[in-house]
C-alpha positions in Angstrom: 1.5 24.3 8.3 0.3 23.1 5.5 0.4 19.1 4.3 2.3 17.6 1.8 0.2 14.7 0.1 3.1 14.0 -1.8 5.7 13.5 1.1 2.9 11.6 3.1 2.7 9.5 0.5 6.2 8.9 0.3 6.6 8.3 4.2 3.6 5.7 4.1 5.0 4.0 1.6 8.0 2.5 2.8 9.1 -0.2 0.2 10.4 0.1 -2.8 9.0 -0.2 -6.4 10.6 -3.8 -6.9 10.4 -4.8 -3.7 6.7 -4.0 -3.7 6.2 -5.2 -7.5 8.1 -8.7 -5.6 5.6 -8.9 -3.0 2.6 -8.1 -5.4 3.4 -11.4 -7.4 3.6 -14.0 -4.2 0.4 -16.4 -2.6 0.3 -14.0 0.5 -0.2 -11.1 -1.5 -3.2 -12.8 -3.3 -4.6 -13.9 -0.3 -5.7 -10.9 1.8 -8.0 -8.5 0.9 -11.5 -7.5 0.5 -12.3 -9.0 -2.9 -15.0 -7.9 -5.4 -16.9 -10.5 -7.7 -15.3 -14.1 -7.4 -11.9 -14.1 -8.6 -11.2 -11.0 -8.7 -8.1 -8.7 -7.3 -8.4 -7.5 -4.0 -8.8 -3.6 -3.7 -5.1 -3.6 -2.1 -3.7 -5.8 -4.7 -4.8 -3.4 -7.1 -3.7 -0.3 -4.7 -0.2 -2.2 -4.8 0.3 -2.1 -8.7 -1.1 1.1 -8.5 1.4 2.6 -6.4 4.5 0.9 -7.8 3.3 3.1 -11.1 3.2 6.1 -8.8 6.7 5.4 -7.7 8.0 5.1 -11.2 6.5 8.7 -11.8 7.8 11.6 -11.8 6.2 14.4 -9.1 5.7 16.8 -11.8 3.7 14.3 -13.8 1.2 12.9 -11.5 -2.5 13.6 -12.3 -5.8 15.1 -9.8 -6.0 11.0 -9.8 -2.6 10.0 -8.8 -2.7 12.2 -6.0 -6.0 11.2 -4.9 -5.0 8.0 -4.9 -1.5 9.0 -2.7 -4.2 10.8 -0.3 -6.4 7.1 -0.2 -2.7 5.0 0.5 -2.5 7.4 3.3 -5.5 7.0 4.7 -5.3 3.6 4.2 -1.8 2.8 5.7 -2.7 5.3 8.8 -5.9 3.7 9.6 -4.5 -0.1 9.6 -1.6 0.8 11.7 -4.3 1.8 14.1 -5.4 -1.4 14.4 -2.2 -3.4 15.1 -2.8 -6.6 16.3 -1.3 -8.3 19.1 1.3 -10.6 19.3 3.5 -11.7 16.3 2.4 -10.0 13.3 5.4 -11.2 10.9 2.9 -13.8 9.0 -0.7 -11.8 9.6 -3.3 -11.0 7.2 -3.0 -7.9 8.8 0.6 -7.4 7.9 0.5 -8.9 4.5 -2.7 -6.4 3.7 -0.9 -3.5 4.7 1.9 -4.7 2.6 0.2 -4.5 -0.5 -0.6 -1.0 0.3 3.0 -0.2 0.2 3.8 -0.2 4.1 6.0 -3.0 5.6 5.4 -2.8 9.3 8.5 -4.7 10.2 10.4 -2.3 8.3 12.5 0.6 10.7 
């Protein structure tokens, strides 16, 4: 069986282009993240504006770079669920980090 890096993407990414575009804009967004030099975005805030373009695009029009940046969301979203913390993640930085890589936890 071969993968799809498009439908992976589309299953780790499990909110919506506004609703991430929403989250992107808010304090908790901004507040997580491994930043580069001082005041900069976070490399998941970036991811997240990122990915609410890749949402907005067509499949037939992504580019080699779109898709390796689906195939780094994956990764990305697969490793930090790994990782879950214990007790109640609803506020973490854990949760909000994922978040700006597309992936609500608390969402079924």
């Amino acid at each position: 069986m071969t993968s799809d890096p498009y439908a992976e993407f589309r299953s780790a990414v499990n909110m919506a282009p506004a609703e991430l575009d929403k989250w992107l804009a808010t304090d908790e967004s901004r507040s997580v993240g491994q930043k580069g030099p001082a005041g900069s975005e976070s490399v998941g805030h970036d991811s997240g504006r990122k990915i609410v373009k890749l949402l907005h695009t067509k499949k037939a029009e992504l580019t080699d770079a779109d898709m390796a940046h689906m195939a780094k969301v994956v990764g990305y979203v697969h490793r930090h669920l790994a990782q879950r913390p214990s007790g109640n993640i609803d506020e973490s930085n854990w949760r909000y980090s994922l978040m700006n890589w597309g992936h609500d936890p608390l969402k079924k």
